[in-house]
Backbone bond lengths (Angstrom), bond angles and torsions (degrees), N, CA, C in turn:
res aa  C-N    CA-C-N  psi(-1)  N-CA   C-N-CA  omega(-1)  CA-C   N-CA-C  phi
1 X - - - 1.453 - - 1.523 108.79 -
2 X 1.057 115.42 118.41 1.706 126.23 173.33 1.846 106.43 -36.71
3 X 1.279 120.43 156.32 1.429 124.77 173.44 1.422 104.69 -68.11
4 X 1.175 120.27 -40.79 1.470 110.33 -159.74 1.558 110.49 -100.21
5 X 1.435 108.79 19.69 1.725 94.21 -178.29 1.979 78.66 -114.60
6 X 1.505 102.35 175.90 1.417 100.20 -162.94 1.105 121.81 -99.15
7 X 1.017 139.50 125.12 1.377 135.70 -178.78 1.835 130.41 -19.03
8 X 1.335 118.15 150.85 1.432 108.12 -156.46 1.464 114.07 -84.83
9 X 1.317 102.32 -4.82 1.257 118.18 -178.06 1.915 107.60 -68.11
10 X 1.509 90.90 -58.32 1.310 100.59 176.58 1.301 128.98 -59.89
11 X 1.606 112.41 -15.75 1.698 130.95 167.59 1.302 109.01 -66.11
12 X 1.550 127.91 -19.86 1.099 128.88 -179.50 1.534 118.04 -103.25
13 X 0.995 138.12 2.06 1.274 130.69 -166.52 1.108 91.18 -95.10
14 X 1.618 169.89 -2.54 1.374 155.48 157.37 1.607 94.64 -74.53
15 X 0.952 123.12 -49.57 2.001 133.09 166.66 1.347 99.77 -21.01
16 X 1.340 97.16 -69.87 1.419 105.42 -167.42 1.836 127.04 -49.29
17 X 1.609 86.59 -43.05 1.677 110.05 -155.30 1.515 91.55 -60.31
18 X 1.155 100.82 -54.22 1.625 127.76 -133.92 1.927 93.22 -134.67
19 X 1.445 102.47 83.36 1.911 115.21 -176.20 1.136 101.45 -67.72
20 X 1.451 117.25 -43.74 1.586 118.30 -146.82 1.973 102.94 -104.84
21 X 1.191 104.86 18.29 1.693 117.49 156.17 1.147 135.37 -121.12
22 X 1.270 123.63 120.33 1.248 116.92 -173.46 1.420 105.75 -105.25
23 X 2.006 92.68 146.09 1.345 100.55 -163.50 1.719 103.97 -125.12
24 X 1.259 140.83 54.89 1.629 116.37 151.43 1.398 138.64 47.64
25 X 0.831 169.58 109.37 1.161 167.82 -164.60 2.028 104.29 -156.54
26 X 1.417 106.62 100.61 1.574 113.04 -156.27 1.542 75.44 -121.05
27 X 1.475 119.19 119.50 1.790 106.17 152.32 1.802 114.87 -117.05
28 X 0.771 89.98 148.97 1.856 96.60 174.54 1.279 109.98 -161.31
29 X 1.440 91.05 140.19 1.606 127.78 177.24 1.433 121.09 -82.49
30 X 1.590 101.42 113.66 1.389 114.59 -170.92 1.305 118.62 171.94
31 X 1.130 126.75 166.30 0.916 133.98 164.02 1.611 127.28 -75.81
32 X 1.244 115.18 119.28 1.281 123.24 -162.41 1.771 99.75 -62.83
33 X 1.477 96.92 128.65 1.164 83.80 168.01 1.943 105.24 -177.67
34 X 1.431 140.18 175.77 1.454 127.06 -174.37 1.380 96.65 -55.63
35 X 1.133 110.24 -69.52 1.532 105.16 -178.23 1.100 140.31 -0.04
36 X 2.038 102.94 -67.06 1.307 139.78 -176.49 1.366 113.60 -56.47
37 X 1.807 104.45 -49.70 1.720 129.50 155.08 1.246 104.17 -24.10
38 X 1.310 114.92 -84.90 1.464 135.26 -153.43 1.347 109.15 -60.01
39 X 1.273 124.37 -30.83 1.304 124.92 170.59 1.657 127.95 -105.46
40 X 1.026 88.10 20.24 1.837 107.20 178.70 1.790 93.96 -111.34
41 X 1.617 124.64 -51.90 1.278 121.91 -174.01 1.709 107.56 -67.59
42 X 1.289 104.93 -40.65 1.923 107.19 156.33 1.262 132.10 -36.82
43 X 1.168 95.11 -61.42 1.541 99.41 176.04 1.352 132.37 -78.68
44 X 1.343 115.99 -14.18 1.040 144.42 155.15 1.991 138.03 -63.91
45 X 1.767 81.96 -43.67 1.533 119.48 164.11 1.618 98.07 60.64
46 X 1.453 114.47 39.89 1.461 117.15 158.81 1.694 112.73 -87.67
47 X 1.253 115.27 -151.82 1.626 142.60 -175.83 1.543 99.83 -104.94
48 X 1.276 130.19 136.35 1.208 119.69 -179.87 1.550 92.55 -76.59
49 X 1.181 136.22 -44.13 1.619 141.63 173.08 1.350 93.94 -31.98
50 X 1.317 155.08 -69.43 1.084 148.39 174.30 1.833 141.71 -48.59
51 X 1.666 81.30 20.31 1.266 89.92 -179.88 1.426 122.62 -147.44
52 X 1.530 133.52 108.65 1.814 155.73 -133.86 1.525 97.11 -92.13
53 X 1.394 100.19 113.97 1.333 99.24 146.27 1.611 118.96 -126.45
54 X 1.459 126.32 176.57 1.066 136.88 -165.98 1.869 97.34 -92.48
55 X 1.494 95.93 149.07 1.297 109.30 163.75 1.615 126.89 -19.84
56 X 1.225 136.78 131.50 1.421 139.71 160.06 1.502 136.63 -86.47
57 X 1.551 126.76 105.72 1.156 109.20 -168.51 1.211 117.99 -55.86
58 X 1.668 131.35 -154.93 1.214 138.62 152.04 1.689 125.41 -77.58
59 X 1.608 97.30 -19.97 1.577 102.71 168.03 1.686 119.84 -92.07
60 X 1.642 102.18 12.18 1.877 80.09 171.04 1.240 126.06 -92.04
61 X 1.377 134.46 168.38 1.188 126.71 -149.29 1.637 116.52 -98.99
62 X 1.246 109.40 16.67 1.364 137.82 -167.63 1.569 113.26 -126.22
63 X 1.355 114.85 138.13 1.395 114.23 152.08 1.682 125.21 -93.74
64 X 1.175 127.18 157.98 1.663 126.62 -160.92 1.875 105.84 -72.12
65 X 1.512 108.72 -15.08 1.143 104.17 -178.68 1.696 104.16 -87.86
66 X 1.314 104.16 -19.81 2.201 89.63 179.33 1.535 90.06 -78.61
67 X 0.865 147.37 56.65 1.540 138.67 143.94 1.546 106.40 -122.20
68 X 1.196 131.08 -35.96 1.709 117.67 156.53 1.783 113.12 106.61
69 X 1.675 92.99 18.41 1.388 105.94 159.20 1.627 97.47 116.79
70 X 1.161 138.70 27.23 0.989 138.21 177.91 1.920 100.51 -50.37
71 X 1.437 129.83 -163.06 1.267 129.83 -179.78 1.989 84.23 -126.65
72 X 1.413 103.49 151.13 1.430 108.59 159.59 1.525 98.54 -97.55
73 X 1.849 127.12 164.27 1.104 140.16 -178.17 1.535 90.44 -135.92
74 X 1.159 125.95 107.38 1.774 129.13 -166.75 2.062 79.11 -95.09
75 X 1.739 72.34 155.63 1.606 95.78 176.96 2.039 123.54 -71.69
C-alpha cells in the first residue's frame, strides 16, 4: 500500500459504524480534472450527480459547470 493512501484499518471504520451500507472505495491516478470525471462515471456507469467533490478554490483551472453536475461538499 503506497504511504499516502490511508491505512486499511481506517477503510474500515464506516464498515464498522454503519454494517448495513455499503461504501466503495474507487481510487485513480490522475489528474483531476472533467475528463477524469467523465471517465471515472463511465466506467463506473453511474450519474455524474452521484459523485462528491470538495470545494474549488479561485486558482483551479476549471469551472464547477465543466464537470456536468458533480455535488460540491463545502468545508
Amino acid at each position: 500500500m503506497r504511504a499516502d493512501l490511508p491505512a486499511l484499518f481506517l477503510l474500515t471504520v464506516l464498515d464498522e459504524a454503519f454494517p448495513s451500507i455499503t461504501v466503495d472505495l474507487v481510487l485513480l491516478q490522475g489528474a483531476f480534472s472533467p475528463s477524469l470525471v467523465d471517465a471515472f462515471t463511465s466506467r463506473l456507469e453511474i450519474a455524474t450527480s452521484r459523485c462528491f467533490v470538495s470545494a474549488m478554490d479561485n486558482d483551479f483551472p476549471y469551472t464547477l459547470a465543466e464537470f456536468g453536475g458533480v455535488r460540491v461538499v463545502m468545508d
